[in-house]
C-alpha positions in Angstrom: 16.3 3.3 -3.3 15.6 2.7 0.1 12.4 2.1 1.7 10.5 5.0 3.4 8.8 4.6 6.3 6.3 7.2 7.6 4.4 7.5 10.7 0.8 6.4 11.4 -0.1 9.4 11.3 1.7 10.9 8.3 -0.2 8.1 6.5 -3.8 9.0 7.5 -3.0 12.8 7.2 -2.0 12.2 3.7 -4.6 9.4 2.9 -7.6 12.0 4.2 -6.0 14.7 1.7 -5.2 12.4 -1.3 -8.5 10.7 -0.9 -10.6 14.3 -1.5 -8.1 15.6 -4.1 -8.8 12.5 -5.9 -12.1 12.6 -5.0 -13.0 16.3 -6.3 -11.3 15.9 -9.5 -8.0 18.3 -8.6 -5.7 15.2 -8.4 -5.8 12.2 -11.0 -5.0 8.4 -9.6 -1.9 8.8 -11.9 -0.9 11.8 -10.7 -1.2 10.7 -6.9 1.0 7.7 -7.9 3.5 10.1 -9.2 3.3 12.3 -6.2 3.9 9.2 -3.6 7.0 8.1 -5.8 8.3 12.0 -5.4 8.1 11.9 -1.8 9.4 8.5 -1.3 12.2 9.7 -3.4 12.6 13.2 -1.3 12.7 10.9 2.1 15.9 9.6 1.2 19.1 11.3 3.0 21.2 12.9 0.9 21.6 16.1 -0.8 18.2 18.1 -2.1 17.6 17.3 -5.5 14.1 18.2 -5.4 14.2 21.3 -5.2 17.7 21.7 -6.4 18.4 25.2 -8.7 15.3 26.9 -6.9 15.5 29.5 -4.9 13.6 32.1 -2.5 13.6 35.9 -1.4 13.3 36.6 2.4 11.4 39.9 3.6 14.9 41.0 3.5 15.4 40.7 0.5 18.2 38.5 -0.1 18.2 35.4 -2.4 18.5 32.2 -1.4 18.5 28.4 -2.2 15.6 26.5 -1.4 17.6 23.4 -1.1 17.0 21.4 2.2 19.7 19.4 2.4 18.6 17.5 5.5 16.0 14.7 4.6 14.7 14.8 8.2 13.8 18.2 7.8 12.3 17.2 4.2 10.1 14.5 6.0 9.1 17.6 8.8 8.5 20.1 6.5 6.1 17.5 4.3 4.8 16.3 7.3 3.5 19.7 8.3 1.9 20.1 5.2 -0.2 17.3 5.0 -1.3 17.3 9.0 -2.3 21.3 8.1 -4.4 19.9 4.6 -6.0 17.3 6.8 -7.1 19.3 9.4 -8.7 21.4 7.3 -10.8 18.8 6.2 -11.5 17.8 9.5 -12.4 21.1 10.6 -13.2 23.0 7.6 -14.6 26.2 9.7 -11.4 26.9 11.2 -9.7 29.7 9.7 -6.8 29.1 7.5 -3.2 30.2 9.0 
């Protein structure tokens, strides 16, 4: 497996949330160990295999896979995440999207 990098900012987003998960008892240190392996493993190109057999139902109704093929898109959608969870805990009055 190749090594992931991940901005400077990916790093203190998902430090700031991993750090009060840890901290209030939601997240174990083992499980956060097995979380960063995960994602290092869903940075990697190649096909989905994450969420691979999943799928999803749009307001229209249809079915459909909840694959994402592209790992930069993987590494967007993740990074999204944790800058939203962080900022929360920065700013924990602002209203939730």
């Amino acid at each position: 497996m190749a090594t992931v990098t991940v901005t400077k900012q990916f790093k203190e987003d998902f430090d700031l949330w991993a750090n009060d998960a840890i901290a209030d008892g939601r997240w174990s240190v083992e499980d956060m160990a097995e979380l960063k392996t995960l994602l290092r493993k869903d940075f990697q190109p190649g096909p989905d295999q994450l969420r691979e057999g999943l799928t999803f139902i749009t307001a229209a109704g249809l079915t459909i896979p909840a694959t994402i093929d592209d790992y930069v898109e993987r590494i967007r959608v993740w990074t999204n995440f944790f800058a939203d969870k962080a900022e929360q805990l920065r700013n924990p009055y602002r209203k939730a999207a």
